[in-house]
C-alpha positions in Angstrom: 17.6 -28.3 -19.9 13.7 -28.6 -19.6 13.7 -25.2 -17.4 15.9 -23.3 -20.0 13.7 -24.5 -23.2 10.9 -23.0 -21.3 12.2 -19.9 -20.5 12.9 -19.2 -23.7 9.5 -20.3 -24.5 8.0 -17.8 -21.9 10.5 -15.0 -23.6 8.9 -16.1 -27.4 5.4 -15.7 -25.9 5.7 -12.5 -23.8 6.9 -10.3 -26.4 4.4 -12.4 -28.9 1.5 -10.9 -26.5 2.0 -7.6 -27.8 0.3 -8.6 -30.8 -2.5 -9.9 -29.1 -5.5 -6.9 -29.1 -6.3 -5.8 -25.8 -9.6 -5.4 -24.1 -10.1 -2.6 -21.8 -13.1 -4.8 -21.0 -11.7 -7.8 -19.4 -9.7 -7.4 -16.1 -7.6 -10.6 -14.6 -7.2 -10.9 -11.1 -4.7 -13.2 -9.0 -3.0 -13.1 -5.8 -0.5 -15.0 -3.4 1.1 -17.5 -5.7 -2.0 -18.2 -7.2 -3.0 -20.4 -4.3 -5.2 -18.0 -2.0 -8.7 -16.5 -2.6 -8.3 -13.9 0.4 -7.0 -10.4 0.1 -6.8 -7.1 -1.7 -7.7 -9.0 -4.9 -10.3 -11.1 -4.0 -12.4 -7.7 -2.6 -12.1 -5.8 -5.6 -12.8 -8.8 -7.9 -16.0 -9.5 -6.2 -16.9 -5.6 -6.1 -16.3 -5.2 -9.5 -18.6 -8.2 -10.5 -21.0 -7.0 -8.8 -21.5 -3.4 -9.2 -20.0 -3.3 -12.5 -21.0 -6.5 -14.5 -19.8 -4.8 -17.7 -16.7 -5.7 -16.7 -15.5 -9.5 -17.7 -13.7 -9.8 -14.3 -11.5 -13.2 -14.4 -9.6 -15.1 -11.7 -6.7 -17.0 -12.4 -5.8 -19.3 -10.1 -2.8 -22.2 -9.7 -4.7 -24.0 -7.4 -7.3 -26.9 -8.9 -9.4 -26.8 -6.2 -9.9 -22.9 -6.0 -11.6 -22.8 -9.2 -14.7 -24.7 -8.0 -14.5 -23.1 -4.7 -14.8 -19.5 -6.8 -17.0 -20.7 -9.5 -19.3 -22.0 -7.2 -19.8 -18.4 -5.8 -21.0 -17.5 -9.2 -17.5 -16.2 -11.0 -15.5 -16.5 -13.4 -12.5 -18.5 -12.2 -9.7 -20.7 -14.4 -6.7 -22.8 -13.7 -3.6 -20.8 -14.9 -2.7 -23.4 -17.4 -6.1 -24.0 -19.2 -6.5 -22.3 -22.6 -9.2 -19.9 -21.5 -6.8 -18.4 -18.2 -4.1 -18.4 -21.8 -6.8 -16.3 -23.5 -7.9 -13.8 -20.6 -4.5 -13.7 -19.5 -3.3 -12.1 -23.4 -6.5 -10.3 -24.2 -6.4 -8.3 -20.9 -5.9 -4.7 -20.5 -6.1 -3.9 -16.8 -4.6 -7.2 -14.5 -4.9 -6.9 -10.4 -2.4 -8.9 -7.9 -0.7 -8.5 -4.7 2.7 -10.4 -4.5 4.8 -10.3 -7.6 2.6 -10.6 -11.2 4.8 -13.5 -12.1 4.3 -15.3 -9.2 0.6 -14.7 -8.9 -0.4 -15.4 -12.3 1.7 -16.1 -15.8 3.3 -13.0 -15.9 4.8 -13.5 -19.2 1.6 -13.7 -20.4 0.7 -9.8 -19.3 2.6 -7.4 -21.8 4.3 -4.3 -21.0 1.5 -2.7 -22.1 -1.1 -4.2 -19.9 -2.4 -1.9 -16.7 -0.4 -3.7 -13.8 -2.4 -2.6 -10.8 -0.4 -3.5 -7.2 -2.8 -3.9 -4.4 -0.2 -5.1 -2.0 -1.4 -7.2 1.4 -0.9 -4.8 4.0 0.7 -1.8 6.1 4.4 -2.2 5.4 6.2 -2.7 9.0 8.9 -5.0 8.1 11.1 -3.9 5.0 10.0 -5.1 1.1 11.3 -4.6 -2.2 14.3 -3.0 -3.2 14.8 -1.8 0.6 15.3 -5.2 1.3 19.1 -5.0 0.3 21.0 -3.3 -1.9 21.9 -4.9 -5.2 25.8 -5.3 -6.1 27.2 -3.6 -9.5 27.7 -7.6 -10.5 24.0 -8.3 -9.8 23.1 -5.2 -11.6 24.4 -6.0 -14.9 23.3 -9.3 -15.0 20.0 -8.3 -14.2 19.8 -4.9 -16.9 21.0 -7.8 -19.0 18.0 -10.1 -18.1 15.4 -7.1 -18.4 16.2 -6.7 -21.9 15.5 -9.9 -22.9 13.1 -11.0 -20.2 11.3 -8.1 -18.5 8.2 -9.6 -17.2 11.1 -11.2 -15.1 11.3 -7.5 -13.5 8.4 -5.8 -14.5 6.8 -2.9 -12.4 3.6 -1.9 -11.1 1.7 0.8 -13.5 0.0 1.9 -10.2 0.3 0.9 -6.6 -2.6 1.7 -4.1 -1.6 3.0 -0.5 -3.2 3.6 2.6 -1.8 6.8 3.8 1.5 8.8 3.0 3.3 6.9 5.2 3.3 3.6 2.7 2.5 5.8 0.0 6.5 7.0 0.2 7.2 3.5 1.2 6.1 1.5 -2.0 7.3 4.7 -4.3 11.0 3.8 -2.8 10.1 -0.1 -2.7 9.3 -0.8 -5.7 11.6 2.0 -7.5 8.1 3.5 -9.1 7.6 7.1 -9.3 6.0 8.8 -6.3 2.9 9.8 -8.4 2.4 6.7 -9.6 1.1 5.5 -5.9 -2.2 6.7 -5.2 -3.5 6.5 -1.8 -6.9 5.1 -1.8 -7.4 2.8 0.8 -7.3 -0.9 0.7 -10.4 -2.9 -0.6 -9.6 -5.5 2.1 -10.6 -2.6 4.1 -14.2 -1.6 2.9 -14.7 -5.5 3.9 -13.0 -5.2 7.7 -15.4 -2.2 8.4 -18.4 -3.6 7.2 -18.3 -6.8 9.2 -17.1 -5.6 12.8 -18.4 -8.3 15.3 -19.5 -7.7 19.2 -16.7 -9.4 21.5 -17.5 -13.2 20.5 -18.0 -16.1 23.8 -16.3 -18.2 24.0 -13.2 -15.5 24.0 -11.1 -16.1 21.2 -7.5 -15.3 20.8 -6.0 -14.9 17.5 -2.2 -15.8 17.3 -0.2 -15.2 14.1 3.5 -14.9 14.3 5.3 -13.1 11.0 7.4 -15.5 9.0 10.6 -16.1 10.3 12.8 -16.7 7.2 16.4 -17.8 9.5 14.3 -20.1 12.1 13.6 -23.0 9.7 10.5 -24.6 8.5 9.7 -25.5 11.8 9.5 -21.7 13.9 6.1 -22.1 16.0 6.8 -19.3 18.1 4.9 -18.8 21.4 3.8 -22.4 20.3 7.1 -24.2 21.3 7.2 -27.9 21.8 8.2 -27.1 25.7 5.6 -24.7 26.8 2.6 -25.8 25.2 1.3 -28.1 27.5 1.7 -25.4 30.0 -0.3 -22.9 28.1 -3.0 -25.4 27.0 -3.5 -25.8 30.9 -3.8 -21.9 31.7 -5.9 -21.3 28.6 -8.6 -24.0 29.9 -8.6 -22.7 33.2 -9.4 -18.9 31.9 -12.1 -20.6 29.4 -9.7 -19.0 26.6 -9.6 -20.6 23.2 -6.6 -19.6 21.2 -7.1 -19.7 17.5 -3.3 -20.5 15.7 -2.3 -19.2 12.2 1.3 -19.8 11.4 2.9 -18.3 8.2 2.9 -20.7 5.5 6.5 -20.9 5.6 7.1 -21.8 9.1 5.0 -24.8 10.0 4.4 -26.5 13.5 6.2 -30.2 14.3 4.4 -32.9 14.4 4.8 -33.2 18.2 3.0 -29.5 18.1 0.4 -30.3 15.7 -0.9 -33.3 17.4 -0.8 -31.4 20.9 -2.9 -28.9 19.5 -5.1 -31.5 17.2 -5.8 -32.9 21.0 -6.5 -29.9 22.9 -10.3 -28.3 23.6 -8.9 -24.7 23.6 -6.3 -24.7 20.8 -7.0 -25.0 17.0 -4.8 -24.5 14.4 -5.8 -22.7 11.2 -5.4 -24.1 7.9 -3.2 -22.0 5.2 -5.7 -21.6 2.9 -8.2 -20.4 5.4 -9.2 -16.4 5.0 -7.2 -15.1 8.0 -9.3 -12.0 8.4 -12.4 -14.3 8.4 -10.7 -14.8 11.8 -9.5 -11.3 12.7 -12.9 -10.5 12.5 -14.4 -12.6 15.1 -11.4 -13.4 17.6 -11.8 -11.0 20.6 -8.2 -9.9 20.7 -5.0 -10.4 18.5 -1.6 -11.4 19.6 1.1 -11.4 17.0 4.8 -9.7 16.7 5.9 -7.9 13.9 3.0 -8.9 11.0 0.9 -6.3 8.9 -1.9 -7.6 11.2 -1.2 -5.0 13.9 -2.8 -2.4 11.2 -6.0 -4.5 10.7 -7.0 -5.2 14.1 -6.3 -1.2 15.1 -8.6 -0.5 12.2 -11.5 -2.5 14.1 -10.5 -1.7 17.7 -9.3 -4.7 18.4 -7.3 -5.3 21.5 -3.8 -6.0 20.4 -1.0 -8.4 23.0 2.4 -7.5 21.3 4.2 -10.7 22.1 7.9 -9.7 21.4 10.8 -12.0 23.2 13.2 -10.9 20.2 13.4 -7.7 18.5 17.0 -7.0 18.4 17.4 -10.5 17.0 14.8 -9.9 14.4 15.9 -6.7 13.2 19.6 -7.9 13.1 19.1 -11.6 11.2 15.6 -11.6 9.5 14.1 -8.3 8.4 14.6 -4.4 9.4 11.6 -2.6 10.5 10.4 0.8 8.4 9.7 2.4 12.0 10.3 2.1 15.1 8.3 -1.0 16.7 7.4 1.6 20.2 5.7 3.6 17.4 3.1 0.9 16.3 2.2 -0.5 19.7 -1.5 0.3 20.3 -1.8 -2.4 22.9 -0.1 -3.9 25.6 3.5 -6.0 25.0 4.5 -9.1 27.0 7.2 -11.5 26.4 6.8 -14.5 28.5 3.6 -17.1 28.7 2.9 -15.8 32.1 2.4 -12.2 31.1 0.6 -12.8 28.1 -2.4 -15.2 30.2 -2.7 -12.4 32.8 -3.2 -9.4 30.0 -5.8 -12.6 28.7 -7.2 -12.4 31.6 -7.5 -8.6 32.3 -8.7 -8.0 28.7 -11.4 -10.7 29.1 -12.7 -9.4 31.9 -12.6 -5.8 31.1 -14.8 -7.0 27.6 -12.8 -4.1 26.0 -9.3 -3.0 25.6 -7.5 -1.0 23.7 -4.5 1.9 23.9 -5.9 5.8 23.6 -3.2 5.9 21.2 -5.3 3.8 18.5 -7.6 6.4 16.9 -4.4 8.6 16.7 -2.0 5.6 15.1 -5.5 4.8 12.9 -5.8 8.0 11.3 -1.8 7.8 10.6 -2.0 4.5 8.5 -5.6 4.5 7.6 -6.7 7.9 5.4 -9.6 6.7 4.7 -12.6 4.3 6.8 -15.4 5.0 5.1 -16.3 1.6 3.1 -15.5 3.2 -0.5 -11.9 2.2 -1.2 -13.1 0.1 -3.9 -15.1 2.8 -5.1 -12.2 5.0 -5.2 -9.6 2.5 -7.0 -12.7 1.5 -9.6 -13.1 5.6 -10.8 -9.5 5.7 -10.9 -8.8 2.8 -12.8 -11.7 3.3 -15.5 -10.4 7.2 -15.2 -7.0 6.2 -16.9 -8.6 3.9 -19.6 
């Protein structure tokens, strides 16, 4: 009953905001549920503060303990349910997130005539938005319903930003947008990626981060299984390798896992609400499956160990790919514990690594490396009004 009352409340005050005058002035940023301060957001938030402090950029956030982590940086940063997140959140014209606006920040706050601006968290591989699955005539009607009274339930991006054609055609299909209203101009994730490369770190760090695995349970670690990690703590000590574990939020290690890797001198497991690409930037090589990552670590030459034991199975039970996966491997691929320590090995002796296809499959996803993607999305943005 309580859930009902207040989404009718949420309906009252959504089309209620189109009374509230807009600022072209103040912009609202969010992203990931309103619990992360790490991606395509964050980048442009903190560029816009400071090269354009004309601009009352505001973070929303759901988390308590984000809003002193941000403020303390020197912005402007408030809990979603506070009356002055209320206040931005109605008064702003131009809004910034990278999941779903409801979901990142009160998106029946945000009218229909707000600029919704899609930054997105990476290179589509695996399949997103209405490619996902088709929608049966039953679903449709109940959903046409739902948008007519609701439709920050189903509202779409004003503008998406891409990184090439290749997503550019993607999230145009994806999010059932208009082709022109993608504009491919580079991720501001990016401009930060490129301006931080780090030398080869010591002592050599691995990177692991398996994609979510929505059919595998809560408890999917992956290479990290319960009966082989003993056995690849032992060969990561004898190489001197430390391995640096980021699981998707979704799929968390056992306890039995946890406490192994709590013990051990080479392993460490990343918090969630650690900045992943803090870690991209100085692990020496990444190992992952079928995440986004593959596209950030090509863009900074990183060595990449495709660690793939079940592709058919993947593609079949959790999530079709957009390409095929033999298109996207710039590094090497292994699919046992054994392999993957001796490509370790080889890489760490070699100090560098990577596949002659990279700069190709870089200029492919990546149009643009230059550091001005920011640049580029901020003359757009202020172009349209």
């Amino acid at each position: 009953m309580k859930a009902k009352l207040f989404i009718c409340l949420q309906i009252v005050i959504y089309w209620g905001s189109y009374l509230v005058p807009k600022s072209k002035k103040i912009w609202v940023f969010g992203e990931w549920y309103g619990q992360r301060y790490a991606d395509n957001p964050r980048y442009f938030f903190e560029y816009v503060n400071k090269e354009h402090p004309n601009i009352k950029s505001i973070w929303i956030t759901k988390s308590k303990n984000l809003v002193s982590t941000i403020k303390q940086s020197g912005f402007e940063c408030f809990y979603y349910k506070s009356l002055k997140a209320i206040y931005y959140q109605l008064r702003c014209k131009k809004v910034f997130y990278c999941q779903r606006l409801l979901d990142d920040i009160s998106g029946f706050l945000i009218s229909g005539n707000v600029d919704r601006v899609q930054l997105w968290h990476g290179v589509p591989l695996k399949k997103i938005g209405f490619d996902v699955k088709p929608e049966y005539e039953s679903q449709l009607r109940i959903k046409n319903l739902k948008k007519l009274i609701a439709p920050f339930l189903y509202i779409k991006p004003t503008l998406v930003v891409a990184c090439s054609d290749y997503d550019k055609n993607i999230f145009a299909r994806a999010f059932g947008i208009d082709i022109n209203r993608v504009k491919v101009l580079g991720y501001p994730r990016n401009d930060y990626l490129i301006s931080n490369k780090k030398p080869p770190s010591h002592p050599f760090k691995v990177l692991y981060a398996p994609t979510l695995r929505e059919t595998k349970g809560r408890f999917f670690n992956g290479l990290i299984s319960e009966d082989i990690i003993d056995h690849l703590g032992n060969k990561l000590k004898h190489h001197d390798i430390h391995l640096l574990i980021k699981f998707h939020p979704l799929n968390l290690p056992t306890s039995i896992v946890n406490q192994k890797i709590n013990d051990s001198d080479v392993m460490e497991l990343i918090p969630n609400n650690e900045n992943i690409y803090e870690h991209l930037i100085r692990a020496n090589v990444l190992v992952t499956d079928y995440s986004s990552l593959i596209f950030d670590a090509m863009l900074l030459h990183k060595p990449i160990i495709h660690y793939i034991s079940d592709l058919e199975i993947y593609v079949d039970s959790e999530r079709q790919l957009y390409t095929d996966y033999a298109e996207v491997v710039s590094g090497v691929q292994v699919n046992t514990v054994e392999k993957l320590i001796e490509k370790l090995v080889e890489i760490k002796n070699k100090s560098i690594f990577f596949s002659r296809n990279n700069n190709k499959l870089c200029k492919k996803y990546f149009k643009y490396q230059d550091k001005s993607n920011s640049f580029r999305l901020f003359k757009l943005i202020t172009e349209i009004g």
